[in-house]
Structure formats: C-alpha cells, structure tokens
N, C-alpha and C positions, 0 to 999 in steps of 0.2 A: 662376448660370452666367455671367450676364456679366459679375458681380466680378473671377468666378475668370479669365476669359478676359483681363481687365484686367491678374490680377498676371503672366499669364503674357506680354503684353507688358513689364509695368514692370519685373518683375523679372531679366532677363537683362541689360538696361541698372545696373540697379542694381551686378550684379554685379559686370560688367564695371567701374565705377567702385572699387567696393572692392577690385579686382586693382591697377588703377591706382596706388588711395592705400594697396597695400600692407597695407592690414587695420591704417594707423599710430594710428585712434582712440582713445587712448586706451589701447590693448593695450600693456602695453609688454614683456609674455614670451611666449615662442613656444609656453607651452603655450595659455596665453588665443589668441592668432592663428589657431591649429590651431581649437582649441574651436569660437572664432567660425563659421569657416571650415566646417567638417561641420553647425554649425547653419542657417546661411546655406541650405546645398545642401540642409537635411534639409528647411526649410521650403516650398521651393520644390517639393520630389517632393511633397511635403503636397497641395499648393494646387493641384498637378496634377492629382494622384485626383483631388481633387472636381470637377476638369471634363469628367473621362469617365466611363463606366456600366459599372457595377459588372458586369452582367451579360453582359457579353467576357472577363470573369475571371474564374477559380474563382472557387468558391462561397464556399468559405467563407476558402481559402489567402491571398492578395492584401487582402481586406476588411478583414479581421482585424489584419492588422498596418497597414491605414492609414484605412479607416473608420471603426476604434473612438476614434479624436480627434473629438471634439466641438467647437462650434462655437468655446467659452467657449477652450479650447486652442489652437485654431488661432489667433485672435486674439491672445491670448498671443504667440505664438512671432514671427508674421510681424511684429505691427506694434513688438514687445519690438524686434525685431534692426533693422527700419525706422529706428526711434529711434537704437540705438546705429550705426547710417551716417551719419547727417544730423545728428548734434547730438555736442556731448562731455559726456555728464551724468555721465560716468564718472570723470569728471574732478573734480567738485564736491565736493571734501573727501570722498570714498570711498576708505577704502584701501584697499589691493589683496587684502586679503585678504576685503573684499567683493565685490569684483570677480570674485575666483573663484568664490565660492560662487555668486553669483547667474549665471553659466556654467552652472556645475552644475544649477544647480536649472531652468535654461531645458533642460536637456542632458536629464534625465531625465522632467521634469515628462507630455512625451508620452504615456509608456509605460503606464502603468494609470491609469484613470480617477479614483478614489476616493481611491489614494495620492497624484493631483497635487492633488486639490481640497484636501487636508488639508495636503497641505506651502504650497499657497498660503496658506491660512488662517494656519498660520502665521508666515508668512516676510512677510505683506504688510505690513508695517511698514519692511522694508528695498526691496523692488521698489517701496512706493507713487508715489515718484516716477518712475519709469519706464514703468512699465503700470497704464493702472488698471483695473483688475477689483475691481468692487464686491464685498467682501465677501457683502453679503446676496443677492445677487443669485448669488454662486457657490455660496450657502449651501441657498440654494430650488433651484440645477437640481441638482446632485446627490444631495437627495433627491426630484426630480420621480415619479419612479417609485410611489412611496407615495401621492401626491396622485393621478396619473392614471388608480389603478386600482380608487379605489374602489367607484365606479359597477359597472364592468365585473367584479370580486369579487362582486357580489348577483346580477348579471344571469347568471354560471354557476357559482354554491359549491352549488346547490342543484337543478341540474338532475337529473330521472328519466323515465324513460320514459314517453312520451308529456304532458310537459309543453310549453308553449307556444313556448319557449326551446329546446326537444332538436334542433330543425331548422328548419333556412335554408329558402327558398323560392327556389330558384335562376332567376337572371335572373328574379325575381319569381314563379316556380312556371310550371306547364304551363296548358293552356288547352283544355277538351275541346272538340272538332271537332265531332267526331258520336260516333254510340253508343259505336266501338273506337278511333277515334282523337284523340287528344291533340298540342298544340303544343307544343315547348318554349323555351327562350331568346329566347321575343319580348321581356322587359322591358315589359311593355304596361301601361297599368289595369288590364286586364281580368285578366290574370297576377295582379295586386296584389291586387286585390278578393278574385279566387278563395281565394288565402292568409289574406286574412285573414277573411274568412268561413268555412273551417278550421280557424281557432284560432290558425295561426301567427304571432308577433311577431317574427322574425329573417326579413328580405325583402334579399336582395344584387342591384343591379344593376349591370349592366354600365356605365359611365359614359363617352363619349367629348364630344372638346369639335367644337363646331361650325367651320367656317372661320371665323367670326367670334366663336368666343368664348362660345360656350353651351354648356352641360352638358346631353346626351340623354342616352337609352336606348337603348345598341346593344352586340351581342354583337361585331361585326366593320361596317364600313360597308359592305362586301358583300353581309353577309346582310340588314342593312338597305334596301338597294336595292334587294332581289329584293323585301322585305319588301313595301315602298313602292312596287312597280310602275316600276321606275325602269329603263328598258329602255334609255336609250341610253346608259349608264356604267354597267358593271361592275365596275369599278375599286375598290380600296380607297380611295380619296382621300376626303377629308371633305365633305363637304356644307353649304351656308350655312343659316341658322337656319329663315330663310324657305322656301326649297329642303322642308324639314325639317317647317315646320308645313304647307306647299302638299299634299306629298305624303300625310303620315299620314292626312288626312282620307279617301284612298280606298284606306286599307287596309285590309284584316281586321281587323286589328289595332292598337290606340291609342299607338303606342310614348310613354314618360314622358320628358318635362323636367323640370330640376330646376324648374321652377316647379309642375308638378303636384305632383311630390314635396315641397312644401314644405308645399301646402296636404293633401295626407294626411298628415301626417305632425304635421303642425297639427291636424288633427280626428281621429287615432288616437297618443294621446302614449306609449302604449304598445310601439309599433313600433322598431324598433332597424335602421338602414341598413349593410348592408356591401357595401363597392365593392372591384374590384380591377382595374377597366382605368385609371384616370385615372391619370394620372402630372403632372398638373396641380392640386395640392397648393394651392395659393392663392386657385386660383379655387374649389376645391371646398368651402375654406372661409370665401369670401367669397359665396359662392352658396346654399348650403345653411342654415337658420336654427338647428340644432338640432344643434350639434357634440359636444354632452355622450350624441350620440344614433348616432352614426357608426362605423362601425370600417372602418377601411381594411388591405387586404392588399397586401404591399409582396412583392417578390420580391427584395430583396437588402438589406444593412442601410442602407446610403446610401439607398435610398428612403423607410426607415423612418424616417429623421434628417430629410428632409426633409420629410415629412409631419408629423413632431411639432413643429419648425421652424417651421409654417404653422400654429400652435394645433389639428392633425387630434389630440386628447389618445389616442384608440383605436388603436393599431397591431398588425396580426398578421403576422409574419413568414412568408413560404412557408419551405420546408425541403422539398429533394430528395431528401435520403439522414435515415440520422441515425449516419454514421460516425464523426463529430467525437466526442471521448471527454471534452473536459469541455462539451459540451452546454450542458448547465443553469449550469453558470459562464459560459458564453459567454452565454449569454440572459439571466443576470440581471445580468451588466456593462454589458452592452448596453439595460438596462432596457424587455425583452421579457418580456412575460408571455404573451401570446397569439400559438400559431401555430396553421398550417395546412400540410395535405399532405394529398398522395391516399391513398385507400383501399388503393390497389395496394402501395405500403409495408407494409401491415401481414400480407400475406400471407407476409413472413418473421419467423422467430422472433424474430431479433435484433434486428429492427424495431420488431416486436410487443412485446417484451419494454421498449425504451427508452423506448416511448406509452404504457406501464403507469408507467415510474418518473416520465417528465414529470405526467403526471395527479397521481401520491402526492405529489408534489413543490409542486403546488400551480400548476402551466400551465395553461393553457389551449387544447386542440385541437380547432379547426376543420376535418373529416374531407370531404374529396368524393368521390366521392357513389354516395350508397347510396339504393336503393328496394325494400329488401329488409326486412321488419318483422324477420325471424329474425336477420340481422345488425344493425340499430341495435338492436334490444334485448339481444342479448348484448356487445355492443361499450359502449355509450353508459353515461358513468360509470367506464369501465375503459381504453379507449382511446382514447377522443373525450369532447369534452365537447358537441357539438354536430354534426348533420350535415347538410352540405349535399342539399337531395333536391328531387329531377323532379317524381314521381311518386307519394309516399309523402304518405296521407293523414293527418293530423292526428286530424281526430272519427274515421272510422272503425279507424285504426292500422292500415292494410295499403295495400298499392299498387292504386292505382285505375287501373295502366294493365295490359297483358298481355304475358306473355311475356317475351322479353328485355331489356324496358325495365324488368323488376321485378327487376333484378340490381343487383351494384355493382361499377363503373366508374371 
C-alpha cells in the first residue's frame, strides 16, 4: 500500500515531465509517442487499483479487467516505461523496428496472464536490457498453481460423509452451556477442544489483530467485549494485547491467540486452519508456524493476490452469485482452486446446478453453514466439498443442538 501510495505521488510529476520533454526519448514517430503515451496513463490506472479495495466495486466487473495483472506485470510495465523516461537505452544500436515491437509487446503483454508469461519467455533476449524479469523466476509463478495445491488436492479429493475433513468447526465449533443450550462463535480453547475431541480436523477462526500488533480470537470486537466483561467500551475499536490477555481470564470463555494456536496446532498436526477476518496477510504469516496448514478466505481477488504475496500458499475465494458465465475460466486464470459461498445460493437451480459443474470440474467448495445431517449428506460431494457447522456433531452425525439452530443458514 505505501509503494502504491508512493507511485501515486511520483508518478503525476513524472508525467508532467514527459508532456514537457514532448515524449522526444528516443520516439521518433508519432505512432511510437502515441503508444508511449496510452502506456504511460495505462500503467498509472494500474498502480491505482492496487491502492483501493476491491470491495467498493463490483464483484467481479472492475477486478477482472485490472486485478487479474499480477505482481510480475505490474513491474514490467511501470518500471519498463520508468526506464524509457529517465535514460535513452532505445537509442543504443536498436533499430526501430525494435523499438516497435517491444511497444507492442509492453501494449499487450497486460491482457492475459499465460499469454504474456510466454511471449516474455520468448522475447527476453530482446527486452533483457531494459527489464529484467528472471526467466526462472517467471517460469516457477505461472505454474504456481500446480505446486500450491497439492497438499490441499489430498486434504479434499476424497472427502464422504461423515469423514474428518467433511466439516469446519465454525469460530472453533459451539460450546455446550447447560443441558439445551449451546454457545457459538466464541473462538475459545474450549470451542477447539470440543471439535476436536469430535473428530473434526477443519477448525476456522475468526482472526483480528490487536492495537498493538497481535493476532486473537474474535468474531467482531464487540462481541468480544461483551465476551470479556468489558463494560465501559462498546465500541468496535480494537483492544491492546494486554487489555486482551487481562480480560480473558474472567471470562467464560478462553478466547485463542495465535500463540495458543500455534502450540495446538503443534500438538495436533493433523488440524488444518481456515481464517477469514484478517486482512493482515503478513503478520498472519509471520505469526502462525504452520502455513502449509492454513487456508485463508479472501472476499475479492486482490485479497487473494495479496495473501498468496505473503507465502498464505491456501486461498479460497468468497463468491456472491455464480452469474459470471466463464466461472471456472476465470478461477483457473486466476489460479483459484478453492472457493466458498452460502448455503442460501444453492436454493436456486441455476445455482445449484453451477456447484455441481465446479465440484465435477475439480474446485473446491467451502459451503456455510449447515447443521442439518439430511442436507450435508445429501449435498456433500455434489455441491460442497466441505461444510462449515455450529452444531452438527461429528461421532454422533446429527445436530446436538435443538430446533432452529439445526437448519441451514
């Protein structure tokens, strides 16, 4: 973020200087000037997206045409044209009929992902002196996708009903109170334990960071403060770490830091973590010990890039509708294999029917949430690969709570 906030000072002065000097580097036809020129402005709307959140814009309309540029691209383009401002390399025994092509090839290289990687590859003989983009290094991210997902292919190619893996233990699972009632979303130990004494190995917490920089256990800090007896701030505002460990002690319930989660996670290697509040990507991978063990849920593709960015190797993309018609082309350009969406989606056919082709297709859907044994077993396999659940017991395979908490929501 503060790169981007950087070019978005440097670069309007930049501009401004190439209006000055006329675009005369080296250019010396006005289609090359032009060329320049649309590239110039293309890269700067680039460098923009990335400094605002995807999630002020459609979903999927806006992202799509400037998300799907990868890091490797971006760099290409900005510091390529940087170069041709501030130096004359175009000059140096290049004739001009290289000069064009390498326009060209900066003009379109944007546009689809796999076609630019492969026109770099081969073109890099003529750009090396300009840009350098390591070969092998463009060579390992464009098939990253294969490498990231291997783990995560074992951990759902073989999911059935009532196996260990068929359901998440949401905010760490429920918490029985007394005989009929049950707690949910505390994120607790005690939450943890219960699950996994269950049988379940899929436990999602909520992750928020501290004022100062720590990774808890919290569904909202709100409800953490009610949680925590913390009567004179209501507020959503964050809490300091110490604040955090002062309180928990006299609560009901044990809310988790990532330090406790590191050491269960440490002593049950089996377990698999999926977060979906942190938006702090860095710390969650400088925090947590066991990243080959994570999956993070990202709600637009720019969060997805940035968690993979931060070595997060797991990503599951939320998905509000499933109206976009090439779908599974967009997910696997995008080198998404795992999403997630509500259960409420599948109450339509045309819904219904797209969760069946992503599954055959070889996706993977993270479904929330069901505490109904008649719907995760008719569903699970066919339009989920995995569900997230309150209330739904593991050893017994039915809802240990009553009523309407044994629906899905």
């Amino acid at each position: 973020m503060a790169l981007g906030l950087l070019n978005l000072l440097i670069l309007p002065l930049t501009v401004l200087l190439v209006c000055k000097m006329n675009i005369s580097i080296a250019l010396n036809s006005k289609l090359e000037k032009f060329i320049f020129s649309l590239l110039f402005c293309y890269s700067y709307l680039q460098i923009y997206a990335l400094t605002i959140h995807s999630s002020s814009l459609g979903y999927f309309e806006f992202e799509d045409a400037l998300y799907n540029l990868d890091r490797v691209q971006f760099e290409v383009i900005f510091y390529t044209i940087t170069l041709l401002t501030f130096s004359k390399l175009l000059t140096l025994h290049i004739k001009k009929i290289k000069r064009i092509y390498i326009l060209c090839l900066l003009f379109i290289a944007p546009f689809e992902g796999t076609f630019a990687y492969s026109f770099y590859d081969i073109s890099r003989n003529i750009v090396s002196n300009m840009i350098h983009v390591n070969r092998t290094y463009v060579k390992e991210h464009s098939s990253v996708a294969n490498n990231r997902e291997q783990t995560l292919n074992k951990l759902f190619e073989n999911v059935s009903y009532g196996s260990s893996n068929s359901v998440i233990a949401h905010a760490g699972g429920s918490i029985k109170t007394t005989d009929s009632k049950f707690q949910s979303y505390t994120n607790s130990r005690q939450a943890i334990f219960n699950s996994i004494n269950d049988g379940k190995k899929l436990i999602e917490i909520d992750l928020k960071t501290t004022s100062d920089g720590i990774l808890i256990g919290a569904h909202t800090w709100k409800k953490l403060k009610k949680s925590l007896k913390i009567t004179n701030d209501s507020t959503n505002a964050s809490i300091s770490y110490d604040d955090f460990k002062k309180y928990r002690l006299r609560s009901r319930f044990y809310p988790v830091d990532i330090f406790d989660l590191n050491v269960i996670f440490e002593n049950h290697p089996d377990l698999i973590l999926i977060t979906d509040k942190t938006r702090d990507y860095k710390l969650l991978a400088k925090s947590f010990k066991f990243l080959n063990r994570v999956i993070v849920e990202c709600f637009d593709l720019y969060e997805c890039k940035k968690a993979q960015e931060a070595n997060l190797k797991y990503v599951a993309l939320n998905l509000k509708d499933f109206t976009r018609k090439d779908l599974k082309q967009y997910l696997t350009r995008n080198k998404i294999k795992t999403i997630t969406f509500s259960s409420k989606l599948l109450e339509e056919k045309f819904a219904k029917n797209k969760a069946q082709d992503l599954i055959k297709a070889g996706f993977f859907s993270l479904v929330y949430t069901s505490n109904n044994d008649n719907y995760i077993r008719d569903n699970l396999g066919v339009t989920a690969s995995a569900f997230y659940t309150d209330y739904w017991s593991l050893k017994n395979k039915s809802c240990i709570a009553k009523g309407e908490k044994c629906n899905t929501y």
